[in-house]
Every structure is written in C-alpha cells, then in structure tokens.
C-alpha positions in Angstrom: 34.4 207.4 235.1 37.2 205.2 234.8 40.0 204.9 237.5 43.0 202.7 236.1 47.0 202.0 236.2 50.2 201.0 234.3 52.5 198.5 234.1 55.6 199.9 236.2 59.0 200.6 235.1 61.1 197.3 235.8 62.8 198.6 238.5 59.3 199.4 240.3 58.0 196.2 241.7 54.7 198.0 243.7 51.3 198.6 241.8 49.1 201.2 242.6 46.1 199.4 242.7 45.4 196.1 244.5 42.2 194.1 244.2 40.7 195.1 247.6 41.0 199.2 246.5 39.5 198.0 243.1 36.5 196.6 244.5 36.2 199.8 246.8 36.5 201.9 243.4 34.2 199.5 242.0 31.7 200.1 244.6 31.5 203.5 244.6 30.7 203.6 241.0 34.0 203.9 239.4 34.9 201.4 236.7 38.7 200.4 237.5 41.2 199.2 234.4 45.1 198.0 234.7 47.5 197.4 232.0 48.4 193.6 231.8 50.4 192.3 234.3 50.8 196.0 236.1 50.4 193.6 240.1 52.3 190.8 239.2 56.0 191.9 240.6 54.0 192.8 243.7 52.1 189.5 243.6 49.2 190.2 242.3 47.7 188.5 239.2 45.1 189.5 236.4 42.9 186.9 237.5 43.0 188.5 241.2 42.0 191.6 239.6 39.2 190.7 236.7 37.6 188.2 240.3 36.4 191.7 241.6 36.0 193.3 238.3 38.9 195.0 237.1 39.0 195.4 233.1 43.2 194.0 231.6 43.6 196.5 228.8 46.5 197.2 226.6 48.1 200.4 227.6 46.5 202.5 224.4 43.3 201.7 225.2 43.7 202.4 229.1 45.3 206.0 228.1 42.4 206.7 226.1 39.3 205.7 228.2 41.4 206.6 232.0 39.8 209.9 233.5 41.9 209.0 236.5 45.7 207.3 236.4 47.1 206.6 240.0 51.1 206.0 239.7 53.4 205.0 241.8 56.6 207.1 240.9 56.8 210.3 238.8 56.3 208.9 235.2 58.1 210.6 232.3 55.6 212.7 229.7 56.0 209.6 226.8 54.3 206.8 229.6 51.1 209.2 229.2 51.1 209.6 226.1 47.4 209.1 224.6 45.5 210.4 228.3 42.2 212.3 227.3 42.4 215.8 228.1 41.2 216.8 231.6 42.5 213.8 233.0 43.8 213.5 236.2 47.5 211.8 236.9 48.3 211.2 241.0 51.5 210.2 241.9 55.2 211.2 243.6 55.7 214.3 241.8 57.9 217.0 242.7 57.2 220.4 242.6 59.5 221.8 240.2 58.7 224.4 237.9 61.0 223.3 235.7 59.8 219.8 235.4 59.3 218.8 231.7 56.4 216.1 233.1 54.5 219.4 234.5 54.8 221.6 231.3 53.7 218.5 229.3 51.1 218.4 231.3 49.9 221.8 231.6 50.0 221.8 227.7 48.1 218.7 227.4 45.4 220.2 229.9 45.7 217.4 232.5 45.8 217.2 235.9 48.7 216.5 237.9 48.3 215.6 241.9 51.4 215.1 243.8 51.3 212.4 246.6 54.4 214.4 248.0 53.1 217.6 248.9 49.8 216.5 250.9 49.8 218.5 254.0 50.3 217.3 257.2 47.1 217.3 258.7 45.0 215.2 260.7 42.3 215.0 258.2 45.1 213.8 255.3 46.8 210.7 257.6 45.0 208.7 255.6 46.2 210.0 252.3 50.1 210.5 253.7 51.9 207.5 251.2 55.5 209.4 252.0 54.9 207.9 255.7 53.0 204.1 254.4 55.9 204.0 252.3 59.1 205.0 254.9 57.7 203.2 257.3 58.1 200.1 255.3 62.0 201.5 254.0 63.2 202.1 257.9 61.6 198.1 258.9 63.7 197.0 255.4 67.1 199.1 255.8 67.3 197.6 259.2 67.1 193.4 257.7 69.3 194.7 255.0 71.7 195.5 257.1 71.6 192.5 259.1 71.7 190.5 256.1 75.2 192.1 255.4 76.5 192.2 258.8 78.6 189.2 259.4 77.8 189.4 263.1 75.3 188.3 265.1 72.6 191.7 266.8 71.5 190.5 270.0 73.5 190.0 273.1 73.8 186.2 274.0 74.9 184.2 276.9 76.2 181.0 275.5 78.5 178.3 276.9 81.2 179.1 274.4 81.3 182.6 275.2 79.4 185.9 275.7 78.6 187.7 272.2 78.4 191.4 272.4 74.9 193.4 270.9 75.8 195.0 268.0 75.7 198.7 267.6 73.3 200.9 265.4 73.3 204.2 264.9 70.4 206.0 262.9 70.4 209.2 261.7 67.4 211.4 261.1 64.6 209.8 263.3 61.5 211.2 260.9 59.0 207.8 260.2 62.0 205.9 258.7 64.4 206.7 261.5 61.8 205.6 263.9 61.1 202.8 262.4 64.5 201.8 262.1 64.8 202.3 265.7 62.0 199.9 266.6 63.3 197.2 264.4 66.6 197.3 265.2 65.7 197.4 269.1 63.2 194.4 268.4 66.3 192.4 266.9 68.5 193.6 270.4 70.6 196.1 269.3 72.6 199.0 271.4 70.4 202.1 269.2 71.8 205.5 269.2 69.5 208.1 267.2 70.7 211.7 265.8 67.8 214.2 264.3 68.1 218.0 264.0 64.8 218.0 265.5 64.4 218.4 269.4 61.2 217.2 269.2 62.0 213.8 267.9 64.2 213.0 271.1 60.9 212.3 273.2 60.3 209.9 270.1 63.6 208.4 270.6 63.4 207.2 273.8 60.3 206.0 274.3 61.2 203.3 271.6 64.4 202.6 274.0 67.2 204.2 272.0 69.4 207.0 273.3 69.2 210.3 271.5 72.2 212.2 270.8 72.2 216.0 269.8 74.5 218.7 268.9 75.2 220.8 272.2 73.9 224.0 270.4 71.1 226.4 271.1 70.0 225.7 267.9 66.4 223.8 266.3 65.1 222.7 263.0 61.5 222.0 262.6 59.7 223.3 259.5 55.4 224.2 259.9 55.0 221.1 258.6 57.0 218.8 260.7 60.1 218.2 258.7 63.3 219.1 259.2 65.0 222.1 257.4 68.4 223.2 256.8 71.2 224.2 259.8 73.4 227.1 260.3 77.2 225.9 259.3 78.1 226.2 263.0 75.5 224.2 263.5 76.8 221.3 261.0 80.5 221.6 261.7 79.7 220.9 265.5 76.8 217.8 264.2 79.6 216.5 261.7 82.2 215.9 264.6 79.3 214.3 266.6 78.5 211.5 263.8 81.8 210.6 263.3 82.4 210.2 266.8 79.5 207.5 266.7 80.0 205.9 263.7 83.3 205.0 264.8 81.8 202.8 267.5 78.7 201.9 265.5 78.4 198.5 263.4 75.3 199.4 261.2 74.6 203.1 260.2 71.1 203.7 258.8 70.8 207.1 257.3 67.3 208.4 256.7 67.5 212.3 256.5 65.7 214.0 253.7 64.6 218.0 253.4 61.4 218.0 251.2 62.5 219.7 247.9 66.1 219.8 248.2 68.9 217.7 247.7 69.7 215.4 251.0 72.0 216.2 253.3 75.7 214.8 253.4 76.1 213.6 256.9 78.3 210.6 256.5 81.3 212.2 254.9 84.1 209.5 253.7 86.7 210.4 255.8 84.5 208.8 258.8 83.4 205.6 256.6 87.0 205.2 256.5 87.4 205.1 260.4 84.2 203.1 260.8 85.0 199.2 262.0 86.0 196.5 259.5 82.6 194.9 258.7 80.5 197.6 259.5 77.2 198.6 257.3 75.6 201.2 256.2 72.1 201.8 254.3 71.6 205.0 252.8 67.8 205.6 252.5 68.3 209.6 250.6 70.5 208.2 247.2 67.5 209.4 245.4 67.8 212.7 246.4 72.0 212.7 246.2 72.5 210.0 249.6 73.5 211.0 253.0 76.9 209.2 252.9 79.5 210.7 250.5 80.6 207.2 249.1 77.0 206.0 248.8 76.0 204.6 245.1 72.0 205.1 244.4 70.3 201.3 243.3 73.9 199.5 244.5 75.6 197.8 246.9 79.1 198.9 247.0 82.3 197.9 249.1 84.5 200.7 250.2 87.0 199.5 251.7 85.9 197.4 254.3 82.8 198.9 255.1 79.4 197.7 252.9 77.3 200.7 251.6 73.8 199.8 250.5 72.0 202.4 248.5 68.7 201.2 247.0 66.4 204.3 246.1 63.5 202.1 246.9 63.5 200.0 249.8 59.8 199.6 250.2 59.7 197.9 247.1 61.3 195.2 248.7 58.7 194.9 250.6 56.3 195.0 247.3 52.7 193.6 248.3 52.5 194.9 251.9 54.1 198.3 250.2 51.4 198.2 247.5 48.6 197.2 250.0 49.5 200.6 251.9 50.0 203.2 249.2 46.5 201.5 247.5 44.9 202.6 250.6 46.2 205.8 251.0 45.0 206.1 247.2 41.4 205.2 248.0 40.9 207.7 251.3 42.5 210.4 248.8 39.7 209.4 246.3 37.1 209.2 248.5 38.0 213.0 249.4 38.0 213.9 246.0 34.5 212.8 244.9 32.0 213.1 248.0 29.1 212.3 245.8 31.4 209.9 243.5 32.0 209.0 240.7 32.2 212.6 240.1 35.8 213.9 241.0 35.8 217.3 242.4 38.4 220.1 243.2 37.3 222.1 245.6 39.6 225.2 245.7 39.2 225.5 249.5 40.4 222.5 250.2 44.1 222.7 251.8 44.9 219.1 250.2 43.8 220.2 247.0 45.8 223.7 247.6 49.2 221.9 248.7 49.1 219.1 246.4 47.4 220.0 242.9 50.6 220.9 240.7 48.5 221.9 237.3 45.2 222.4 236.4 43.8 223.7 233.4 47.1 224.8 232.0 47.8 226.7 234.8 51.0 226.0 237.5 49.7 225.6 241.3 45.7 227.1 240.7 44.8 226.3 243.8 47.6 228.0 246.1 46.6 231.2 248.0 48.1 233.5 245.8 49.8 236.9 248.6 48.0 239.7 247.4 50.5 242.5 247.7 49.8 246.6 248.4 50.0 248.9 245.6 
C-alpha cells in the first residue's frame, strides 16, 4: 500500500510529508512516494527523502499507484485526477455539501478525510493539525507585526530617555490568540485579550495578559470547544468594547474563527480609522472573509495610516517547523487508521472516523449517526 504526496500549489510552501514520517510509514510497511520537489519550499530535498526510502515519481504515476494522498490544503478535483478508485485523500476539507471536490469524489468512489473536522478529544490531540498549525500562525502574526511596527515592544530604561511598551490587543484567544498572547508577552508587551468565551479568561491570565469581556450575562462555547455565534445585543455591546481598545492599542491581532461559517467582522473601519498613526494589525480569518472590514486576504495593505496584514497562511511562514507538525499529526492519524498496517481500516464506531470521513463509497458522511426519527 502506497502512502504518497504532491507538489503544492505555489502559494503553499509546507509538504505533507517529511523524511522522519516517511521512514515511520516506511517502517510500518507502507511504501511512501512524493512528486519531485513536493519538500523543497519547506526545505526539504529529494535526496532527504530517497536517504530513507521515499520513491520521486512524476505526478501520473503517483496518482495511479497512491492508495493513500495526504494534502495539505483542500486540492481542486483536476490535482487528482488519475487516483485509483477507493483511494483515500486526507486533507483541510470543509464540509460542504455543495463542494464540487466532494461530489467529484463521491463519483470517483474515493475517499475524502477532512483534517478539519477531527473531534476534540483526548484520544485525537495527536491528530488535531487545526491547533499544530495555529499555533505556529499566532507565534508568526505576532513577529509580523513587529516587523511592521516602527516602534520598539519592550519597555526600556535608557540614558536618553524611557521608551514606553507597546500595546497589543488580541482578539479571540482560541490556540492562535493564546499563542499570540505568549509571544507578544515574551517580546514585553502591555497584552489585552477579548474571546466570547468565559472560559478562555482563566487562559488569559495565567499567560500575564488582562482579559477583557462584554459586561453581559451572556456565553459562547460550542460541545466542542469553539466559539459560536452571539446574540446582536451581545455584539453591539462587544463592538463598542474593541474599539474602545483598539484605540489605545499599537498591534491588533485578530484570530477569531466559527468552524463552518464565515469569520466574524470585529474590527469594523470606522475604528481602524481611530486607531494610532503606525499602528498594526494581522488578520489571521481573511480565508474565511477576515475579522477587520478593510483587511485584504494574501496582502499587506496601508489604510490610511494604519498597516493591515492579511496572509491566509501564516504557518507557512514558518514552512519546515509547520510541515514537521502537520507530518506528525499525519502519522498518529495513520497509525489509528491501520492497527495491524499496512491495511487501512474504517471502523464505523470510531468517532474520528464518524466526524471527519466526508465520503465513502459514493455516499456523503457514511459514518455519522444518522437520528432515527418516530413514525
């Protein structure tokens, strides 16, 4: 059974798999193929791979031999082209019935596991690539930032005068936001964090920034951890409150995301036009519509005086320790698969394989607990 990846999109500098999880592969009986040069933006090189015995292949003949194809990013239907039927495609997928990659899929009697939708569990830490990944994407917003900010972070005592900490505020304190936080705090910043979430203020302040919350009897924490949608009380009141601090911030690092929906608009530009001269913002959610109004998704844009930095993929810019993580997260996710491997299995109790298996077989979600309803 083969296990193998593709060359990325050139906007996608991570890879899949690394050498080390290709010699794990390789030991538990799998053979592992990549398309030519598919680690070299992440600085990986064939040679690294073919050392532990990875296969280079041309991307027909990987399509046609792969049984499994780990991807980084949702690929379109035409990138698959050529996959044997019954194969099995793992990546960031969305769950969207309408999705042309999922009907292709389903008519093409593959596989399609979605990275986004394992459960959070303790059994599935391993497997959770949505946290590897914003982990790295809070620890890179923060040194953008900084490498934008004309200022100096920390406070200093000098001989030529007393410098000032600058002021961050983050907003949505999920494994980005907290992240954020720490980094930000490492570098000496004053940090302020906002999250719908009451349960994130413990979080908060044990990492020594000062949670601030909308003064309403109000809380929004899905089963699963995340945060949902607000009443519109609720967000008139939370609106006044981030304006009120991003006035007085100098960096704004916006992190919020509701799984499945389009990202909430919590920087509106009316209140980036009040913000300080020089001040900074990264918006984390552009690939989900951005959680600042003037935010542009893959740019850096000047509005006014304020900088807006919107790249969709910030752990890319942190390519080989961002590959390193999501290849692991891939091989615990394997290793669950096929207990007596190389043999993949789907077992249909499994609450991974129910959350996260989008198609099987032709059919749409085969594995969810289907409500039976009284006649």
């Amino acid at each position: 059974m083969m296990i193998a990846t593709l060359l990325a999109p050139d906007n996608e500098t991570r890879v899949a798999i690394t050498p080390n999880s290709a010699k794990h592969f390789i030991k538990s009986g799998f053979e592992v193929a990549i398309e030519k040069n598919a680690g070299l933006a992440a600085g990986f090189k064939d040679k690294d791979y073919e050392q532990v015995g990875v296969s280079i292949q041309n991307k027909k003949n990987l399509l046609e031999k792969a049984n499994v194809l780990l991807c980084i990013n949702e690929p379109a239907p035409k990138e698959l082209d050529g996959l044997s039927e019954g194969a099995l495609v793992i990546g960031h997928i969305d769950n969207n019935p309408e999705s042309k990659l999922i009907t292709w899929c389903q008519e093409k009697q593959l596989t399609l596991f979605s990275m986004n939708l394992i459960p959070r569990i303790s059994r599935a830490q391993s497997m959770d690539s949505l946290s590897s990944q914003a982990n790295l994407a809070g620890y890179r917003a923060v040194l953008e930032a900084c490498s934008q900010f004309h200022r100096a972070i920390p406070m200093m005592m000098t001989a030529a005068g007393m410098i000032q900490p600058a002021k961050v505020l983050i907003l949505g304190a999920g494994v980005a936001g907290l992240q954020a936080i720490a980094t930000a705090k490492r570098l000496g910043a004053v940090v302020y964090a906002f999250d719908v979430r009451r349960a994130a203020k413990e979080q908060v302040e044990s990492l020594g920034a000062e949670f601030i919350e909308v003064s309403q009897n109000e809380d929004s924490e899905t089963k699963g951890g995340y945060a949902s949608e607000m009443s519109e009380e609720y967000k008139k009141l939370q609106a006044e409150l981030i304006d009120q601090y991003a006035k007085l911030a100098d960096i704004v690092i916006s992190t919020a995301l509701i799984p499945g929906k389009k990202a909430p608009v919590l920087l509106y530009k009316k209140t980036v036009e009040q913000m300080k001269p020089g001040s900074v913002i990264v918006d984390l959610a552009t690939s989900r519509g951005g959680n600042c109004e003037v935010s542009a998704p893959d740019k850096t844009i000047k509005h006014g005086e304020i900088t807006v930095i919107g790249f969709s993929n910030m752990a890319g810019l942190v390519p080989t320790t961002a590959s390193e993580l999501y290849a692991n997260n891939l091989v615990h996710l394997i290793d669950a698969l096929a207990p007596t491997p190389p043999e993949i299995t789907l077992n249909p109790n499994d609450e991974i394989i129910q959350q996260a298996v989008l198609c099987h077989q032709n059919q749409y979600l085969p594995f969810q607990v289907k409500e039976t309803q009284n006649a």
